[in-house]
N, CA, C and O atoms as a MOPAC input file, in Angstrom:
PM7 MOZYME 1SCF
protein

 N      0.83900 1    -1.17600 1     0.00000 1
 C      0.00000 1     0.00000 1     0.00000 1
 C      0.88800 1     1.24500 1     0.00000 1
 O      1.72300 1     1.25300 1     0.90500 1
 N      0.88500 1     2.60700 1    -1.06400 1
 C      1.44000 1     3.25000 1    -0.97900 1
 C      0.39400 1     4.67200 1     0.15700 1
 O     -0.82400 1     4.63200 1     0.33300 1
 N      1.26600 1     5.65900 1     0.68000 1
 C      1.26400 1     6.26500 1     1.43800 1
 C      1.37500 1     7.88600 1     0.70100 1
 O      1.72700 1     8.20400 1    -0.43400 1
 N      0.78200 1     8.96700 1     2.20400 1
 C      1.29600 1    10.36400 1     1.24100 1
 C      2.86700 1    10.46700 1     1.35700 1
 O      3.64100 1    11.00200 1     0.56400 1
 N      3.10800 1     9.90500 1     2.39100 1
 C      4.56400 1     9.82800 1     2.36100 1
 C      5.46400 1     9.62400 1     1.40700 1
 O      6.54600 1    10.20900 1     1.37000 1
 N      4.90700 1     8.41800 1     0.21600 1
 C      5.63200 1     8.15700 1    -0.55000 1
 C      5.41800 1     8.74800 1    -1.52200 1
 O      6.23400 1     8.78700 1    -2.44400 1
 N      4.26800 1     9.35000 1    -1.55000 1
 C      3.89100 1    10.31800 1    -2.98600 1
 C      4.71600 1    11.34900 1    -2.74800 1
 O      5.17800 1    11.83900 1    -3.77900 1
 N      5.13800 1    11.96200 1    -1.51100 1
 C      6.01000 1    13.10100 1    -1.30800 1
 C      7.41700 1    12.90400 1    -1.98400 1
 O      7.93600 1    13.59100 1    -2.86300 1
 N      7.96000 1    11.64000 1    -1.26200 1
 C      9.32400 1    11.47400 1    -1.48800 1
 C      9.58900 1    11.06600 1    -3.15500 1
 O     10.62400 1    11.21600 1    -3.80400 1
 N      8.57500 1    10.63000 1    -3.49100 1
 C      8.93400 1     9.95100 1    -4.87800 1
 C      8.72300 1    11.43300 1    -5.78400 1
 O      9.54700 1    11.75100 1    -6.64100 1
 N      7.88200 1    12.02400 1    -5.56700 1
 C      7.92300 1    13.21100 1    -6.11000 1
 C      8.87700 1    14.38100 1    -6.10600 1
 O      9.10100 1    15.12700 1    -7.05900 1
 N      9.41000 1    14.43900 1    -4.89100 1
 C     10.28000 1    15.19500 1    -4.37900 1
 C     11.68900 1    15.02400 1    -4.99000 1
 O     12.39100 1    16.01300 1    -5.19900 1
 N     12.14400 1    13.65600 1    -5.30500 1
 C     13.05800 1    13.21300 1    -5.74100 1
 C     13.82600 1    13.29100 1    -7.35500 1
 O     14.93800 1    12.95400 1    -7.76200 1
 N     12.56100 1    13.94200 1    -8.03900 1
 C     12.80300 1    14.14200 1    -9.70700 1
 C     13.22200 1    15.80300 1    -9.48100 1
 O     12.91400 1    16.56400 1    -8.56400 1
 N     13.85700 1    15.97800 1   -10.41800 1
 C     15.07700 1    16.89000 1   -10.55000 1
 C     13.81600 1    18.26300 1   -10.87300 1
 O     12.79800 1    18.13800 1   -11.55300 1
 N     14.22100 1    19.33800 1   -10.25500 1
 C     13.46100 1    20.39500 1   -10.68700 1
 C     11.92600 1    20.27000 1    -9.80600 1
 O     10.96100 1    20.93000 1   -10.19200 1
 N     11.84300 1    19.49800 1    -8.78300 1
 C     10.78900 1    19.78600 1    -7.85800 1
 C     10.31800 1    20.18000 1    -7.00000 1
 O     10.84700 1    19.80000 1    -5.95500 1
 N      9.15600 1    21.09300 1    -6.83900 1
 C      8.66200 1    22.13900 1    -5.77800 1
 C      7.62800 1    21.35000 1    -5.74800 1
 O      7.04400 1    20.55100 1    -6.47900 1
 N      7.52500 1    22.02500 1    -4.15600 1
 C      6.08800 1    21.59900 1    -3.70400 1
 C      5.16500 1    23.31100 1    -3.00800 1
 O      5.27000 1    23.96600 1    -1.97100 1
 N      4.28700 1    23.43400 1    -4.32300 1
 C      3.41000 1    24.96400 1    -3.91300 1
 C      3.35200 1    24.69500 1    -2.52100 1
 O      3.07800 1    23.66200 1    -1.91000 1
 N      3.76500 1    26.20100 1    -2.02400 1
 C      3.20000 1    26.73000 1    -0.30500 1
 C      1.83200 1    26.29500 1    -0.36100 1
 O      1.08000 1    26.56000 1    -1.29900 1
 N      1.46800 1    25.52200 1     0.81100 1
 C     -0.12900 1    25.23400 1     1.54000 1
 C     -0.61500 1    24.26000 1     0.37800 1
 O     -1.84300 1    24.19100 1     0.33200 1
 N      0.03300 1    23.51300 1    -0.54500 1
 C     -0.84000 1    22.44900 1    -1.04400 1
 C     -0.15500 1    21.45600 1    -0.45300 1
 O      0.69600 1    21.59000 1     0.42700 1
 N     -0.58700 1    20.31500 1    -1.01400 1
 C     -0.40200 1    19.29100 1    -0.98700 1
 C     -0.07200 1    18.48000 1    -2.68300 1
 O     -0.23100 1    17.33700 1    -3.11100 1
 N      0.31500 1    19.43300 1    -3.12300 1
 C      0.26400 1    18.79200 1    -4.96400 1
 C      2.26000 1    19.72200 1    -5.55200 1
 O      2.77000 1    20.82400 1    -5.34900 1
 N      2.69600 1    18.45100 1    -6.28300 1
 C      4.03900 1    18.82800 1    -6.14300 1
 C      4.29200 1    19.49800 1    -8.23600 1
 O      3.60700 1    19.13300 1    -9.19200 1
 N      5.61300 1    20.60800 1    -8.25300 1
 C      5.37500 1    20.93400 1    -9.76200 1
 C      6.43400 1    21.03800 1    -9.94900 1
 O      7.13700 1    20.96100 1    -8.94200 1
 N      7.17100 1    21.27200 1   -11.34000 1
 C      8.03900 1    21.65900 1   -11.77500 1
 C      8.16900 1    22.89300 1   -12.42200 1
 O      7.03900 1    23.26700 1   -12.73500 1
 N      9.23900 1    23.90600 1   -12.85600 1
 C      9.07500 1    24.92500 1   -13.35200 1
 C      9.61200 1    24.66000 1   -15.24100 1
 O     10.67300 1    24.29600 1   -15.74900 1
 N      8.54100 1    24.98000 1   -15.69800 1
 C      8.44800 1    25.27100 1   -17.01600 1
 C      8.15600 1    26.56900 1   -17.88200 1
 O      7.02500 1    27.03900 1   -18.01400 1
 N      9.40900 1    27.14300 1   -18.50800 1
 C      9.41900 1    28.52200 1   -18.92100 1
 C      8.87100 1    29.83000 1   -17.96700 1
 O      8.34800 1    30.87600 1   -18.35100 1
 N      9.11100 1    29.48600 1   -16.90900 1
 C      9.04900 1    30.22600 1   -15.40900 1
 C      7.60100 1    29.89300 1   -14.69600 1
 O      7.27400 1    30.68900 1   -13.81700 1
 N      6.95700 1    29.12000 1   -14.89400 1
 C      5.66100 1    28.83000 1   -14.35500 1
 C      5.91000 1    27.59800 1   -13.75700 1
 O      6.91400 1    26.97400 1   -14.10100 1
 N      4.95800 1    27.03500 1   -12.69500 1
 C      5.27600 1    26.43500 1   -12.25000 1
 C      3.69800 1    25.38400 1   -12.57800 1
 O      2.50700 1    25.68900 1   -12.51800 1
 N      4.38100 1    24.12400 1   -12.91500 1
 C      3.11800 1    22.79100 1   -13.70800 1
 C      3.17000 1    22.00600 1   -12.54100 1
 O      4.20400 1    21.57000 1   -12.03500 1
 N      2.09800 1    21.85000 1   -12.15600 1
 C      1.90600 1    20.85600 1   -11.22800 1
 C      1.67400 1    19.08900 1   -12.10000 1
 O      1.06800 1    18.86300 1   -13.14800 1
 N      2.24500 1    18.31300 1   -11.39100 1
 C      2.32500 1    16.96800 1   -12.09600 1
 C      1.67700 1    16.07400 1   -10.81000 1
 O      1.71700 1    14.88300 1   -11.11900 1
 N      1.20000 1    16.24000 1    -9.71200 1
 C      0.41600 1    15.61500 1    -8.81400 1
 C      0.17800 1    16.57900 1    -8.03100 1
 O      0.87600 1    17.55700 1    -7.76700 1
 N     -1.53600 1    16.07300 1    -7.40800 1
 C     -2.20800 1    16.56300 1    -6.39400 1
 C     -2.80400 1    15.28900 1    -5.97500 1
 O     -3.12500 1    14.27600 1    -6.59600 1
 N     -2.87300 1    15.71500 1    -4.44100 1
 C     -3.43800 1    14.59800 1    -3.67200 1
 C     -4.55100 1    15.15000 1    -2.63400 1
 O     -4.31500 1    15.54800 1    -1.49300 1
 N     -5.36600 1    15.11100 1    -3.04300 1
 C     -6.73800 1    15.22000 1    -2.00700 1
 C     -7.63300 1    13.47000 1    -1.23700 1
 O     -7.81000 1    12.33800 1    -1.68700 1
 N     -7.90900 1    14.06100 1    -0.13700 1
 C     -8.83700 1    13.19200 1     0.15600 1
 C    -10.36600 1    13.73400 1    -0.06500 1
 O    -10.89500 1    14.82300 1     0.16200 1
 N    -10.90800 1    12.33600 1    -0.68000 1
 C    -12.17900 1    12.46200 1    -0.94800 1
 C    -12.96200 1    11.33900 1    -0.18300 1
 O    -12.39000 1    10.25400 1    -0.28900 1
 N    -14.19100 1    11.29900 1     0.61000 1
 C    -14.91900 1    10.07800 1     0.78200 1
 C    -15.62500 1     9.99000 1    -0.80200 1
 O    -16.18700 1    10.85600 1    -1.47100 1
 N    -15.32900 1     8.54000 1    -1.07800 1
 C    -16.27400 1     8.35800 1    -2.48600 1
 C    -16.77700 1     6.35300 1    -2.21400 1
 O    -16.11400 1     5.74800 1    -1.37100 1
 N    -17.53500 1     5.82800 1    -2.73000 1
 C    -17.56900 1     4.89700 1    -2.61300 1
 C    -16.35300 1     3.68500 1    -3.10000 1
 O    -16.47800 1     3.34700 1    -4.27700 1
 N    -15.32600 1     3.07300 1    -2.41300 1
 C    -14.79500 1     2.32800 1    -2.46500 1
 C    -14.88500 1     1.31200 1    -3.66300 1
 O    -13.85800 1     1.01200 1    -4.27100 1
 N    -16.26900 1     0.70900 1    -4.05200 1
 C    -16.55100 1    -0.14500 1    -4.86000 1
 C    -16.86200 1     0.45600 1    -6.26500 1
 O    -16.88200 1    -0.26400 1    -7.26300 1
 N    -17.14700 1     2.03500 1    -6.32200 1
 C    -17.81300 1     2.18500 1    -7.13000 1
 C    -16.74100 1     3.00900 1    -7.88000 1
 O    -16.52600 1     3.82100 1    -6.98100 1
 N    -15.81500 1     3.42900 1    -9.00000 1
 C    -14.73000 1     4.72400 1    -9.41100 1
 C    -16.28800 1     5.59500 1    -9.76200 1
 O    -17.36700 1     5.32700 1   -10.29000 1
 N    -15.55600 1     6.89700 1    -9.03700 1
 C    -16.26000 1     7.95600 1    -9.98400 1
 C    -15.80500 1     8.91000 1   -10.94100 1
 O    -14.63100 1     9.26400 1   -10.83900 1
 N    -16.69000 1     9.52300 1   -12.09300 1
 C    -15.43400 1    10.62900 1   -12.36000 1
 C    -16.99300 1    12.12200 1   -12.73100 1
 O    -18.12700 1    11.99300 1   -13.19100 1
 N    -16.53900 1    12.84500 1   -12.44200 1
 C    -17.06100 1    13.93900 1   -12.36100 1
 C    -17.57100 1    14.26600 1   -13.61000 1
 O    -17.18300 1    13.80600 1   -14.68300 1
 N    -18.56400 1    15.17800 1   -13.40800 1
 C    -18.69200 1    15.96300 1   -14.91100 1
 C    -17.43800 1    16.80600 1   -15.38300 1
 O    -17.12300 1    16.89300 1   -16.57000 1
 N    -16.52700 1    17.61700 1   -14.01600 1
 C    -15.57900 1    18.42900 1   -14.77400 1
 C    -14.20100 1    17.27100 1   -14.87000 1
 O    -13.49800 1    17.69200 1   -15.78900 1
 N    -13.88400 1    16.63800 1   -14.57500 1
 C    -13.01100 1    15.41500 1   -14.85300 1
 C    -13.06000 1    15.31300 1   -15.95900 1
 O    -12.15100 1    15.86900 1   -16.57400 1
 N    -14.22300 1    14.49600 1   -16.84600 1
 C    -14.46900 1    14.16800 1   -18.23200 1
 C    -13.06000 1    14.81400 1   -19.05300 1
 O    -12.73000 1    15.94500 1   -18.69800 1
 N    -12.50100 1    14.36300 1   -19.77300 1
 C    -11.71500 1    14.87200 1   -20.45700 1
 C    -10.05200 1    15.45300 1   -20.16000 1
 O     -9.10600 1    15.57000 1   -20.93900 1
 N    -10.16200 1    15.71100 1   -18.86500 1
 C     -9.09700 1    16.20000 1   -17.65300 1
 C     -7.74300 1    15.03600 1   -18.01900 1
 O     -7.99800 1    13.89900 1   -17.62300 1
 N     -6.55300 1    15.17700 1   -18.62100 1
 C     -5.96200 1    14.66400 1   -18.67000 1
 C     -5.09800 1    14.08900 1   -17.32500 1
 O     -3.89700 1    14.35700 1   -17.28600 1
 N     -5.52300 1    13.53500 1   -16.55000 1
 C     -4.97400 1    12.77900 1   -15.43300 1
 C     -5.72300 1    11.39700 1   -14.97900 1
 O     -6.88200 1    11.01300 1   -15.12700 1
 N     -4.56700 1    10.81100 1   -14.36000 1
 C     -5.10500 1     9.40100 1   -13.55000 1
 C     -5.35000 1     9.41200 1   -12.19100 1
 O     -4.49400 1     9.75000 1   -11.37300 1
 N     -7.04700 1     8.88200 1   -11.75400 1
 C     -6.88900 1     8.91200 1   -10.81400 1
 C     -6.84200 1     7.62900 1    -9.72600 1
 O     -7.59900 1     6.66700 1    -9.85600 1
 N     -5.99600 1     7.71900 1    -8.79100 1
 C     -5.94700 1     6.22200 1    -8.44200 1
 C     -5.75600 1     6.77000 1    -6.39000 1
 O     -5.19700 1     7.60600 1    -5.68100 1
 N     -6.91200 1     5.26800 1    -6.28400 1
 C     -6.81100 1     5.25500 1    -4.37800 1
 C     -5.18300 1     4.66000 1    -3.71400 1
 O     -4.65500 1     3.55800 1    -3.85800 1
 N     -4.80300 1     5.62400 1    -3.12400 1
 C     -3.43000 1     5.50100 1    -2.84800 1
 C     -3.60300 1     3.83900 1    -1.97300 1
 O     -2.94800 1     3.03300 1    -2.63500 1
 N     -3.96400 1     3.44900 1    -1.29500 1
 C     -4.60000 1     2.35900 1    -0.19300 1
 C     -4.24500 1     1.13800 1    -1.24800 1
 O     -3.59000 1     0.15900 1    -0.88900 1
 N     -4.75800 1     1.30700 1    -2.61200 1
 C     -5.20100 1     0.13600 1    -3.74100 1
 C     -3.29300 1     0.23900 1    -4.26000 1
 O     -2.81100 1    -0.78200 1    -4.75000 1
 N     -2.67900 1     1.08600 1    -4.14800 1
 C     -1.54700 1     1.33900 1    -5.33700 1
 C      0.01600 1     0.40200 1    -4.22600 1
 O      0.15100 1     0.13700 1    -3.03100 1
 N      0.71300 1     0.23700 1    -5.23100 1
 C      1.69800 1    -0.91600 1    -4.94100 1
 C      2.96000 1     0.37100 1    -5.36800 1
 O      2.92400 1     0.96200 1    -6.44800 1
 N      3.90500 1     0.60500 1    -4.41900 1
 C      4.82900 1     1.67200 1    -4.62900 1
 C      5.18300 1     2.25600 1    -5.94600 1
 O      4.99600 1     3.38900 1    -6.38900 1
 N      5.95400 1     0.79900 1    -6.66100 1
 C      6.67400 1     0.69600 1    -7.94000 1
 C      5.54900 1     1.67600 1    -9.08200 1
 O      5.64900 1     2.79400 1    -9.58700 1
 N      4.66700 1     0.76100 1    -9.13000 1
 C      3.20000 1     1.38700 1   -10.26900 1
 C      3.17600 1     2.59600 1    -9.69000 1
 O      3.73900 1     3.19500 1   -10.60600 1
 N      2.96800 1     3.42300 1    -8.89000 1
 C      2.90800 1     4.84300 1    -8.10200 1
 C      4.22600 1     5.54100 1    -8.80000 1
 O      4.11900 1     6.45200 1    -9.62100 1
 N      5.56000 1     4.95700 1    -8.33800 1
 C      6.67700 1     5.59800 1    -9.06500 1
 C      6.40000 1     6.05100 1   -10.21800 1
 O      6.26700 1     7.24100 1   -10.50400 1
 N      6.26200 1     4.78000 1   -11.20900 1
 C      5.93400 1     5.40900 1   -12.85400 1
 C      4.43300 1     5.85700 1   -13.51200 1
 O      4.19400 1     5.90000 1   -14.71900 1
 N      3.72700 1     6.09500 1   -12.70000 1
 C      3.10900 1     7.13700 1   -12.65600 1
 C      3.81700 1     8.22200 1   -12.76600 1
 O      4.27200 1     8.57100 1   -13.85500 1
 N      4.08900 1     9.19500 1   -11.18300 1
 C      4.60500 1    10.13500 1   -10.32800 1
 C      5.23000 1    10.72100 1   -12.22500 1
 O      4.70000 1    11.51800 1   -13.00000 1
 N      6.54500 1     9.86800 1   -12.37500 1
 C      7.57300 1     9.98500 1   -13.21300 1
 C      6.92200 1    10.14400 1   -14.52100 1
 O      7.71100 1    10.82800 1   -15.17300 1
 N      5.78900 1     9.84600 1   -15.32500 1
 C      5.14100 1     9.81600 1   -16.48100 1
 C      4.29600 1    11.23500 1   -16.17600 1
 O      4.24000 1    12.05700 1   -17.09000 1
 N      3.61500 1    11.53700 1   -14.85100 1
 C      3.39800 1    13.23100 1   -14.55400 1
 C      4.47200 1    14.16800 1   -14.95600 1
 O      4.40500 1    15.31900 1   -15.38900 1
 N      5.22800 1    13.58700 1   -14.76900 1
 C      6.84800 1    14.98500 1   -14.27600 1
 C      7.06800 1    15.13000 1   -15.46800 1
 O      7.22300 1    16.26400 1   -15.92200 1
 N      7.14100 1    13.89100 1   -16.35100 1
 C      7.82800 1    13.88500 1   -17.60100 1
 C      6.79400 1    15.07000 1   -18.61900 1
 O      7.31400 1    15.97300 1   -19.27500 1
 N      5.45800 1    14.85000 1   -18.57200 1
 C      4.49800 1    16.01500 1   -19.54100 1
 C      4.41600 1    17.25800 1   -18.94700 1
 O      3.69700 1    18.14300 1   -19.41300 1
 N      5.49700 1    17.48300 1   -17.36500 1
 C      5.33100 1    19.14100 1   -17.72100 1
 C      6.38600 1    19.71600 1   -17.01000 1
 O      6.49700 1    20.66800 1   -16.23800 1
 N      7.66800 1    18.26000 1   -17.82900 1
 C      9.29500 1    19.08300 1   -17.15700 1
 C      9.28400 1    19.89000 1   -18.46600 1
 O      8.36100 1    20.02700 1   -19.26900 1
 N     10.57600 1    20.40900 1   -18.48900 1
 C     10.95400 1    21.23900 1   -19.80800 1
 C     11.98300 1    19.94400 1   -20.54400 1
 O     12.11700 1    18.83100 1   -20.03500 1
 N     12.43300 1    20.24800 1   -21.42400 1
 C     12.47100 1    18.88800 1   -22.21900 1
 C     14.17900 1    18.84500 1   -21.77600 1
 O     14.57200 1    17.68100 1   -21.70100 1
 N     14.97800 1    19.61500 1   -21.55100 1
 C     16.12200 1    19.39600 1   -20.89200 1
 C     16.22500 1    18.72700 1   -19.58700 1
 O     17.17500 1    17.96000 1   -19.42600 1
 N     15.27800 1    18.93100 1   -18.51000 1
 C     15.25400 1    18.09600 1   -17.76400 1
 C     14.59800 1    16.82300 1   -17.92800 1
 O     14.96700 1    15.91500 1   -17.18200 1
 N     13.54400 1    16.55800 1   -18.90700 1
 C     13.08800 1    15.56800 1   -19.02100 1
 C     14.25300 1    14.35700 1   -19.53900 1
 O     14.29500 1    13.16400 1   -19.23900 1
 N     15.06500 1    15.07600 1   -20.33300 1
 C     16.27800 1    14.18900 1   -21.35700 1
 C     17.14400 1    13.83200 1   -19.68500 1
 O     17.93800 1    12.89100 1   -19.70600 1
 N     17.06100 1    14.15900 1   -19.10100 1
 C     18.47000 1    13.76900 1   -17.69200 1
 C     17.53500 1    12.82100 1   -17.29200 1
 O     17.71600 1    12.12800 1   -18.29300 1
 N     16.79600 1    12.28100 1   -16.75500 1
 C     15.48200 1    11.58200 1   -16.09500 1
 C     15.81300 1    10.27500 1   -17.09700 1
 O     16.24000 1     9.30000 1   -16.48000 1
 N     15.68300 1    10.10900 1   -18.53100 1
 C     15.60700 1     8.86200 1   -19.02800 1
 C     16.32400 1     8.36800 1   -18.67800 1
 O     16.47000 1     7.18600 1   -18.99000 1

């Protein structure tokens, strides 16, 4: 079972990473802005049931119950986030 802990550290660990004041969601800086590549909220939602929102629809992200996720699969995730909104020089050091 992965943890926020590990979403921190695994995130924390790719080159060029901030974590915005007062969130909980970690980014990189791209052409001086800063892209967030994970956020982590808790939601109560039904366990059995995935939901996805009306504004989701289309929202390019995955969403997955940290409780259900196995570290490794979490890593390349984390790392497949970072990679669509490093700048492509840092993305080339990472492969």
């Amino acid at each position: 079972m992965a943890t926020e802990a590990d979403v921190r550290r695994i995130s924390m660990s790719l080159p060029g990473a901030e974590q915005p004041p007062g969130r909980f969601a970690f980014a990189v800086r791209n052409k001086g802005k800063l892209r967030e590549f994970v956020w982590v909220w808790m939601e109560r939602v039904n366990p059995r049931k995935p939901r996805v929102a009306n504004h989701d629809v289309g929202f390019p992200a995955v969403l997955v119950r940290l409780k259900e996720m196995k570290v490794a699969p979490l890593r390349s995730l984390i790392a497949a986030g970072w990679r669509c909104q490093a700048p492509p020089d840092l993305a080339k050091r990472r492969r």
